[in-house]
C-alpha positions as CSV (number, residue, x, y, z in Angstrom):
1,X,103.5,99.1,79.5
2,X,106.3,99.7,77.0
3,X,107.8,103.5,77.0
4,X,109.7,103.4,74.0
5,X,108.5,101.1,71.2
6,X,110.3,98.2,71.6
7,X,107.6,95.9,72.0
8,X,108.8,95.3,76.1
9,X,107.1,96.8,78.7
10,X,110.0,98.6,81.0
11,X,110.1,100.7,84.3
12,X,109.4,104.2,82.9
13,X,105.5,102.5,81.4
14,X,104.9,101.4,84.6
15,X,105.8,104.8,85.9
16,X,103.3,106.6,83.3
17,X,100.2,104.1,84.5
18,X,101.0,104.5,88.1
19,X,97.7,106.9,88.8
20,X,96.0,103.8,87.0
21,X,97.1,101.2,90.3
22,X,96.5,104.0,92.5
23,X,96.7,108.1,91.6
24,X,97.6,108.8,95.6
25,X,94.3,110.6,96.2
26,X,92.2,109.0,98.6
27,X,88.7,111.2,97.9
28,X,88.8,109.2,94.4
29,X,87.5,105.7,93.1
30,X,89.2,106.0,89.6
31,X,91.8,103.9,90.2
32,X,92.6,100.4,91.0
33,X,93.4,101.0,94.8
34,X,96.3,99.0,95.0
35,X,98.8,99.4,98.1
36,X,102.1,97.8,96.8
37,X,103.6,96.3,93.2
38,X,105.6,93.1,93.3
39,X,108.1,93.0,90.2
40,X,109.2,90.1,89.1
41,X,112.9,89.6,88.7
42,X,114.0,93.3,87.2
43,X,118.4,92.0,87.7
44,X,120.6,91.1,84.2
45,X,119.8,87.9,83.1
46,X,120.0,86.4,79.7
47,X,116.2,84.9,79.6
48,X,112.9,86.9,79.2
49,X,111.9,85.8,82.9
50,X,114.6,86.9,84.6
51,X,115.1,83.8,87.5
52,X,118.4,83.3,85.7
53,X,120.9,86.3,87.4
54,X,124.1,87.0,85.9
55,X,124.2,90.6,87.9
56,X,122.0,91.4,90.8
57,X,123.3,95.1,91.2
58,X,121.8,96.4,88.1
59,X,118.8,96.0,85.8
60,X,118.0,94.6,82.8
61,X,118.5,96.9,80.0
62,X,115.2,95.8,78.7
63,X,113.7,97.4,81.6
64,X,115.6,100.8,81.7
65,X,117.9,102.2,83.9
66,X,118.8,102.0,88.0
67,X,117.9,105.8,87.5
68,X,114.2,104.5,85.8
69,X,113.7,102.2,88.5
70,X,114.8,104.9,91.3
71,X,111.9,107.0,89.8
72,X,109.3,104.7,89.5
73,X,109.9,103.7,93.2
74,X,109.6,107.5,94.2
75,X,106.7,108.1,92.0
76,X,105.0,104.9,93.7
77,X,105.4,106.2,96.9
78,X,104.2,109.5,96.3
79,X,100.7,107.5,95.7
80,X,101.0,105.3,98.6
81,X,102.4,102.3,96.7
82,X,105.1,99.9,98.2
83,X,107.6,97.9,95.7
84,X,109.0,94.4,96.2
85,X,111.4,92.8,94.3
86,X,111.6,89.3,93.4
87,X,114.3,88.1,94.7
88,X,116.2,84.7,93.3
89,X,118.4,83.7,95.8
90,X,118.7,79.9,95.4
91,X,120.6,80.1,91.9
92,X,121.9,82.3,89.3
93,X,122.8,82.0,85.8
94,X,124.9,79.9,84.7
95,X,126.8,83.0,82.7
96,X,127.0,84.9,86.5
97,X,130.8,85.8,86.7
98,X,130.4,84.0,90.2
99,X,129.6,80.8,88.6
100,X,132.2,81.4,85.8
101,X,135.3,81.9,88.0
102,X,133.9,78.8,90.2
103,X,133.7,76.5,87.4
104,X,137.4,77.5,86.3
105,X,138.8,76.9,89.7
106,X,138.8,80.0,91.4
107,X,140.0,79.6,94.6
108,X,137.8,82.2,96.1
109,X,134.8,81.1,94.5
110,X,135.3,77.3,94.7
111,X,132.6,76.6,97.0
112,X,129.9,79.1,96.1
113,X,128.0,76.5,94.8
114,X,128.0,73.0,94.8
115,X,130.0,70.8,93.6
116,X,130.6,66.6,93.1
117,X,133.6,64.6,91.9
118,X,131.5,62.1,91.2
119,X,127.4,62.1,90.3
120,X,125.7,61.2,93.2
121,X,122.7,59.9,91.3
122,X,119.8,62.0,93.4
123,X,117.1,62.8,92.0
124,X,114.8,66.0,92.5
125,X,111.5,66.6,94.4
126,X,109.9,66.0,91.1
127,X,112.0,62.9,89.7
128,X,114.3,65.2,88.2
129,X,117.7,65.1,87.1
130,X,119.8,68.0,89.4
131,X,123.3,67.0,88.6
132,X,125.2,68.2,85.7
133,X,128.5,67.4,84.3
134,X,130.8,70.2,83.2
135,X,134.7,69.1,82.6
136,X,135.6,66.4,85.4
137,X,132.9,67.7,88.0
138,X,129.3,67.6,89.0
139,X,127.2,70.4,89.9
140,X,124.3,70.8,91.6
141,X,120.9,72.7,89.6
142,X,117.4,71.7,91.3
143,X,115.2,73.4,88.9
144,X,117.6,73.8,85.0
145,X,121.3,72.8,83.9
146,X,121.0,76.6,83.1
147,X,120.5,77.8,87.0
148,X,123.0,76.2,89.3
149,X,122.4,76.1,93.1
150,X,124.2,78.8,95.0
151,X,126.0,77.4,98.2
152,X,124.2,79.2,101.3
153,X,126.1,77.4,103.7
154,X,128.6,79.0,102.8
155,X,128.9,83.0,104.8
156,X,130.6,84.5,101.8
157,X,127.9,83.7,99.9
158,X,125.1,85.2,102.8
159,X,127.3,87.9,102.7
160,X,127.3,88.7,99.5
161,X,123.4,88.2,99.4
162,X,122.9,90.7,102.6
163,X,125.3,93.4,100.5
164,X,123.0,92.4,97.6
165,X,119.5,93.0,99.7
166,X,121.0,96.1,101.6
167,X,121.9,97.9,97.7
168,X,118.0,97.9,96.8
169,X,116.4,99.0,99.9
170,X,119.0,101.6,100.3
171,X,117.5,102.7,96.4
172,X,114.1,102.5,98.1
173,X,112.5,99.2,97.3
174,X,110.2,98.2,100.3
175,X,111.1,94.6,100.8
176,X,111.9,90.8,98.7
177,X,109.1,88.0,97.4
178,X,111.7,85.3,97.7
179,X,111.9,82.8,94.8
180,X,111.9,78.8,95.4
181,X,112.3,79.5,99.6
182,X,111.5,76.3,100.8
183,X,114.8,74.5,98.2
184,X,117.2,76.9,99.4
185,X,119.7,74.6,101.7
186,X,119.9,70.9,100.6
187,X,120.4,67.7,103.3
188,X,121.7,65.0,100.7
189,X,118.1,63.6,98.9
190,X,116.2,66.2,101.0
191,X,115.8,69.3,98.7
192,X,113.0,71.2,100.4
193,X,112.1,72.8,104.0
194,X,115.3,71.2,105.5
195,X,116.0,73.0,109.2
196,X,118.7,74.9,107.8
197,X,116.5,76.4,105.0
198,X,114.3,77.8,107.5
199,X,117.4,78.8,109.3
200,X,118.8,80.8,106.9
201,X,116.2,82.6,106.2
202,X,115.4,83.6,109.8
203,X,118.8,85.0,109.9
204,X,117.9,87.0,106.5
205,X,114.5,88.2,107.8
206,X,116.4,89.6,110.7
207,X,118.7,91.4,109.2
208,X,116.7,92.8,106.5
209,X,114.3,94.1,108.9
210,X,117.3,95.6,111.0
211,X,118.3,97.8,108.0
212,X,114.5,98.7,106.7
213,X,112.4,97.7,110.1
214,X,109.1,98.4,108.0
215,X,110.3,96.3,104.9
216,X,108.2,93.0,103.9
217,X,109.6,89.7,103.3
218,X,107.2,86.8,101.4
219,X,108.4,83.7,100.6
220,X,107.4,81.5,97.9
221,X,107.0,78.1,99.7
222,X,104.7,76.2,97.1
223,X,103.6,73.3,99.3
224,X,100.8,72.3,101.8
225,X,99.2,74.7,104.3
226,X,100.8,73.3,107.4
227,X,103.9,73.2,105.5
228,X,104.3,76.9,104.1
229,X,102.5,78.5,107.7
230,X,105.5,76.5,109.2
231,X,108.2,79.5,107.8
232,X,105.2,82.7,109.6
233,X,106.6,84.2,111.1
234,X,110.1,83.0,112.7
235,X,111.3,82.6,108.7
236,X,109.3,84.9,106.9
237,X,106.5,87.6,107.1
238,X,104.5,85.8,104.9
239,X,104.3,82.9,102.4
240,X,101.6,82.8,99.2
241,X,98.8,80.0,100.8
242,X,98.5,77.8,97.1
243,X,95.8,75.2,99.0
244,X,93.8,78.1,99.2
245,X,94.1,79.5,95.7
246,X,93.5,75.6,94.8
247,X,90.2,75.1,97.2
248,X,88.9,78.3,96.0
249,X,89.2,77.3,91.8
250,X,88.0,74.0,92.3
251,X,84.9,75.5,94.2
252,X,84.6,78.0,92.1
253,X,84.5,75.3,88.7
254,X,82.1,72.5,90.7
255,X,80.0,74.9,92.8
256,X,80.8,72.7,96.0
257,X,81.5,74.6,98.9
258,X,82.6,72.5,102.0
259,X,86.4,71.4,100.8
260,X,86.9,75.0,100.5
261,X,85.6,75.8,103.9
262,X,87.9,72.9,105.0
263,X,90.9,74.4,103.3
264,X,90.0,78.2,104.7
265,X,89.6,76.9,108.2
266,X,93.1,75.1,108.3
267,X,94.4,78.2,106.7
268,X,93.0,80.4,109.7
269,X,94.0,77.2,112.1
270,X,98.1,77.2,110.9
271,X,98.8,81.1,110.0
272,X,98.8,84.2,112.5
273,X,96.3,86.4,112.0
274,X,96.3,88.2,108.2
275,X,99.9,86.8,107.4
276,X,99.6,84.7,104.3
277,X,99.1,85.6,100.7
278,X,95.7,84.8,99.0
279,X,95.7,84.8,95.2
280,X,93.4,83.6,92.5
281,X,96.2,82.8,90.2
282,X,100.1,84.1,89.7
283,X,102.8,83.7,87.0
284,X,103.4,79.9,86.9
285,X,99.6,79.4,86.6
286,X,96.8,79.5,84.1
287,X,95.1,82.5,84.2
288,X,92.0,82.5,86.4
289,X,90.0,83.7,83.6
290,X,91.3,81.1,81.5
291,X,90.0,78.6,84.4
292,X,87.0,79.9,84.6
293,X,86.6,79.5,81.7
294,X,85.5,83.2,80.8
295,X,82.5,83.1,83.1
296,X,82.2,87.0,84.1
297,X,80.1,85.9,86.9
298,X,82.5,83.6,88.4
299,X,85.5,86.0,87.9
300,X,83.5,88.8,89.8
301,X,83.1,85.8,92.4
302,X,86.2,84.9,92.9
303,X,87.3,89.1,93.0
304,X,84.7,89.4,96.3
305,X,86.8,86.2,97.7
306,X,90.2,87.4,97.1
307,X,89.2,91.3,98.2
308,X,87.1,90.1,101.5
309,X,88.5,87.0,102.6
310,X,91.5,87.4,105.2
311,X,95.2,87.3,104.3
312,X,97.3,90.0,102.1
313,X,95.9,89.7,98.6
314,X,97.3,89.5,95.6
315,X,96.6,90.6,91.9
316,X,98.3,89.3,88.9
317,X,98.4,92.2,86.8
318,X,95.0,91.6,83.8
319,X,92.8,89.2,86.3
320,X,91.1,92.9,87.0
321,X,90.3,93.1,83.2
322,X,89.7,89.4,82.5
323,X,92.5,88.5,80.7
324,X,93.3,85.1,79.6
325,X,96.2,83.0,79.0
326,X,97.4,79.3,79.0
327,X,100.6,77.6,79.3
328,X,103.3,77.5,77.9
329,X,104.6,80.4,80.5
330,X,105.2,83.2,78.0
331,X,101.1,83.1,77.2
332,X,100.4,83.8,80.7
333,X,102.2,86.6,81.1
334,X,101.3,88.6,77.5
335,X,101.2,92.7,76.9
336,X,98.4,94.1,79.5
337,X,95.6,94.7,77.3
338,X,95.3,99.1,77.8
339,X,93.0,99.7,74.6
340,X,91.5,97.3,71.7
341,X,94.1,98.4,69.6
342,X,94.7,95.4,67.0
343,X,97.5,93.5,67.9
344,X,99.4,96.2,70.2
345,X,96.5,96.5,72.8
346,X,97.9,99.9,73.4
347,X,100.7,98.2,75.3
348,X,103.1,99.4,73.0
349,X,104.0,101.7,69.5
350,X,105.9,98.9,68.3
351,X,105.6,94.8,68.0
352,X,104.7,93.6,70.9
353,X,107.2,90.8,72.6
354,X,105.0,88.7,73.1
355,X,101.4,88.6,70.6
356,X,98.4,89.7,73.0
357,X,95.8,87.0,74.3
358,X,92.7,87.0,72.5
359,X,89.7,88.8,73.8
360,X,91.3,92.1,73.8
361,X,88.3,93.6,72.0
362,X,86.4,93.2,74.5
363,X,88.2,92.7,78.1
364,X,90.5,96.1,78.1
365,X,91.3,98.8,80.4
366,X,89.9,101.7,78.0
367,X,86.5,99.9,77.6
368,X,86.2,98.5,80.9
369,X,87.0,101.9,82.7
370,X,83.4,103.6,82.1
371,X,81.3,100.5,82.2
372,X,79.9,100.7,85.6
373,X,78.8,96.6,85.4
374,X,82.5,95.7,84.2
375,X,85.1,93.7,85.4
376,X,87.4,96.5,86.1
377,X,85.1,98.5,88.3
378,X,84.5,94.9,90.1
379,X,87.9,95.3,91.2
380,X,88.1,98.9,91.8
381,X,84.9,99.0,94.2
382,X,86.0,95.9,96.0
383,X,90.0,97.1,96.8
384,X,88.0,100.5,97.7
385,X,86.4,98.7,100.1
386,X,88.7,97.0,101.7
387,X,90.7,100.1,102.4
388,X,88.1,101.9,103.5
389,X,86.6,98.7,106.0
390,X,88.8,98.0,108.9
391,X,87.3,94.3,109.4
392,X,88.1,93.7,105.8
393,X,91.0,95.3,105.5
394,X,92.8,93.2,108.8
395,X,90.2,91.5,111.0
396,X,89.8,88.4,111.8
397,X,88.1,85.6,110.3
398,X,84.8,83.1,111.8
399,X,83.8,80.7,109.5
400,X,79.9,80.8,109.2
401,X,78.0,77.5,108.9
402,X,75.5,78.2,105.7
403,X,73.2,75.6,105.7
404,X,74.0,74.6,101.6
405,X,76.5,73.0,99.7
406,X,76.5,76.2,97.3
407,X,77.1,79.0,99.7
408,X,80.3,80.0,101.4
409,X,79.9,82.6,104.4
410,X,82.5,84.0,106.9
411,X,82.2,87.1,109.1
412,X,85.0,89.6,109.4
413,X,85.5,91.7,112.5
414,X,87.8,94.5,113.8
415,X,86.5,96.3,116.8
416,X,83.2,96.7,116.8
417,X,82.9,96.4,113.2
418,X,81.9,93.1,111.6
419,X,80.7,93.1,107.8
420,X,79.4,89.1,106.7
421,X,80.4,87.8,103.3
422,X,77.8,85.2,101.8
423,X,79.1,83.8,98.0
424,X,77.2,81.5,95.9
425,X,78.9,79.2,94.4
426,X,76.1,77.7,92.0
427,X,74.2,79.2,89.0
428,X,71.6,78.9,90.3
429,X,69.3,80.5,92.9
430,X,69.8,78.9,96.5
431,X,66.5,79.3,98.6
432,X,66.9,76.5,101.4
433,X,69.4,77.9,103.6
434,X,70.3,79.5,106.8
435,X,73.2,81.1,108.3
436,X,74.4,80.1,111.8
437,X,77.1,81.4,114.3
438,X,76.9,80.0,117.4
439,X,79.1,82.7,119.4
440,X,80.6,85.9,118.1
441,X,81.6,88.9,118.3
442,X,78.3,90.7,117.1
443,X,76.1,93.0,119.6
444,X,73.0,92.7,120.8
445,X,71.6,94.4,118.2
446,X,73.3,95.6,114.9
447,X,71.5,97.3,111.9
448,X,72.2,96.4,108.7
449,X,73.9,97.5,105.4
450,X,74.2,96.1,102.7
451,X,77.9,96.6,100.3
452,X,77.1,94.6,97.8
453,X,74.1,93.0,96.7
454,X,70.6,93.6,97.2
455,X,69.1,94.9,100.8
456,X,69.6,92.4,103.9
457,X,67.4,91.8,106.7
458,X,68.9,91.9,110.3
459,X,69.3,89.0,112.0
460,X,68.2,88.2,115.5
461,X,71.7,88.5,117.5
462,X,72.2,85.6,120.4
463,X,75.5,85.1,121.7
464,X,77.1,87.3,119.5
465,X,76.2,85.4,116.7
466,X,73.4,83.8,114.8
467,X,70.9,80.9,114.0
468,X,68.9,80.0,110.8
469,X,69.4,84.0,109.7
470,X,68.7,84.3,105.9
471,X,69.9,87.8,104.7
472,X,67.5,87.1,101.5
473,X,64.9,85.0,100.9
474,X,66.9,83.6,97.8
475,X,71.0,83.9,97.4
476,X,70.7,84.9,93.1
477,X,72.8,82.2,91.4
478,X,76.9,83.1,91.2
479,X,75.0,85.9,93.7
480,X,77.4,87.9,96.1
481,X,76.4,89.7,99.4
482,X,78.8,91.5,101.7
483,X,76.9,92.9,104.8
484,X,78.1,95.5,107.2
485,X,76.5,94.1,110.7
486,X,78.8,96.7,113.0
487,X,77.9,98.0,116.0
488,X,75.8,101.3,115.9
């Protein structure tokens, strides 16, 4: 949301739609529900996506002021909201004074980052060039000539990060998504999830929860699941699980269920309970929407996923609306479509930075807020619940055997309440199946409600679990049912 006109959305919008995410009053269902804001990289930087620091001590005009920023962090946590910054720490800007004085020769800041006489002809994790000539050296940049690598072996430059880390939280920011966290330390042609990567970022977890103990610490680590649950927790809180945003899409577009259920159980299998970070789609992604190709059904499918499967979940701001977008990166991350206000979506009183994704007319906040059947108040009841359901909320996880192709099922327990999750995957109705749990944590006998979706039967309860039970006589195509089965 832009504040003053220039077409940029900036810290003092997001303060004014803050009782939109969540107004801090838990008797109402009005808002969104959400528990904590991730902004993406808010530092000085000379590109519209921020990756690139030149100062990591102050914001980008664009945005505001430290003084907007301070605000909006104390207005968020009136309403119960946590902030994370995103946090760049493999590279900077080329224009950071850092890089500047090390490319003249500075003694101090000579080996800050890293630096060849000659080019030592590696290649990156994607074929890539990484080394770049300026004057009569080589330095190293894994992802642009633009962002050179910053040194971490070297303790001035951890030093200066910690400083860096202890300035926001001591402003009141709750914790770090870290940027590129598997490339941070290199071992010659090995640029990713070397020892001393992990290392490092042990040592920052560890001292970042010494000065904020209840601060949060997610790492991007885009890679396998064995790979990214290898940084949870000695490394990291948490890492994003991609193979499960992957699993779920592809599901979600063929209507096959079982690589999926393969790619949630080896989730569950590699991660400590509730630590990784499910999402449909994020920033460097087409929009889910987009994927889905604007299928309402399967967007309200995929919502019940992210808001009752395990893990922390994640919301990329306009997925809750159905907004769309496609690559190149600027179009999936247009104005946030407020109203259906022609070509400023109510995003702004000015030209918008970026023009608005089509659809607007339709898929926006203003329209969407008091259609009961919409999108929006998809999401809403769905984060409500979670709240409000211990089992969804943190529980853990059994995969349920469903007895189709089509249908995914898990059950979800905390104490003595469980709630089952059954998800159709197909358009059409599914009628031959049965859902079976050997052992679990169910007892003897439960009744049944249902949270969504139409009235459930109660299944016969043997060892905790069940055999053959069908909830419904017919699972409605793209159909969704989440059952409370707690003890009573």
């Amino acid at each position: 949301m832009d504040s003053d006109g220039d077409g940029i959305g900036d810290f003092n919008g997001i303060t004014s739609k803050l009782d939109y995410l969540n107004d801090g009053d838990p008797s109402t269902t009005t808002d969104l529900g959400v528990t904590g804001i991730w902004l993406m990289p808010i530092f000085v930087s000379p590109s519209y996506h921020g990756y690139d620091v030149i100062d990591y001590t102050d914001v980008n005009p664009d945005y505001g002021t430290l003084d907007d920023l301070r605000n909006l962090v104390n207005e968020a946590h009136k309403r119960g909201i946590a902030v994370i910054l995103d946090f760049p720490i493999n590279h900077t800007s080329q224009y950071n004074p850092w890089f500047q004085k090390s490319q003249a020769g500075d003694a101090e800041y000579t080996d800050w980052y890293i630096w060849s006489d000659t080019d030592p002809g590696t290649r990156g994790p994607w074929g890539e060039k990484v080394w770049y000539r300026t004057g009569d050296h080589y330095y190293f940049a894994l992802f642009a000539s633009n962002m050179p690598d910053l040194n971490l072996r070297n303790d001035d430059v951890t030093s200066e990060l910690y400083d860096i880390a202890d300035f926001w939280l001591a402003l009141g920011v709750d914790g770090f998504r870290l940027d590129a966290a598997q490339h941070l330390i290199e071992d010659g042609s090995i640029m990713e999830n070397t020892p001393e990567t992990k290392q490092w970022l042990a040592a920052f977890d560890e001292h970042i929860h010494e000065v904020a103990p209840d601060s949060f610490i997610i790492g991007e680590v885009w890679n396998s699941t064995d790979v990214s649950a290898s940084y949870v927790p000695e490394s990291v809180d948490s890492t994003f699980e991609f193979d499960l945003s992957d699993a779920w899409l592809q599901a979600a577009k063929d209507g096959h269920a079982p690589p999926f259920d393969e790619a949630l159980a080896t989730a569950l299998a590699d991660y400590p309970v509730d630590s990784f970070g499910t999402f449909l789609t994020n920033h460097d992604m087409n929009r889910v929407m987009s994927q889905l190709a604007a299928n309402i059904d399967l967007a309200e499918l995929s919502a019940t996923w992210l808001l009752t499967g395990p893990g922390i979940p994640f919301l990329y701001y306009g997925e809750e609306v159905g907004l769309r977008g496609i690559k190149p990166d600027p179009q999936i991350r247009t104005p946030m479509p407020w109203t259906s206000e022609k070509g400023r979506v109510g995003f702004t009183t000015g030209v918008p930075w970026e023009l608005p994704w089509t659809g607007y007319d339709t898929f926006n906040v203003a329209d969407e807020t008091g259609d009961p059947d919409s999108l929006l108040s998809t999401y809403r009841t769905l984060i409500h619940l979670r709240e409000a359901t211990p089992a969804l909320d943190h529980g853990t996880t059994m995969l349920v055997e469903a007895g189709s192709e089509h249908l995914v099922s898990y059950l979800r327990s905390e104490g003595t309440g469980h709630v089952l999750v059954v998800l159709n995957l197909s358009k059409d109705p599914v009628s031959d199946y049965g859902l079976t749990l050997t052992s679990g944590p169910l007892a003897d006998a439960v009744k049944t409600e249902s949270l969504v979706g139409p009235n459930a039967s109660t299944p016969e309860v043997t060892d905790g679990g069940f055999n053959g039970y069908r909830p419904v006589g017919s699972v409605a195509g793209y159909g969704r049912l989440v059952i409370d089965l707690s003890d009573r």
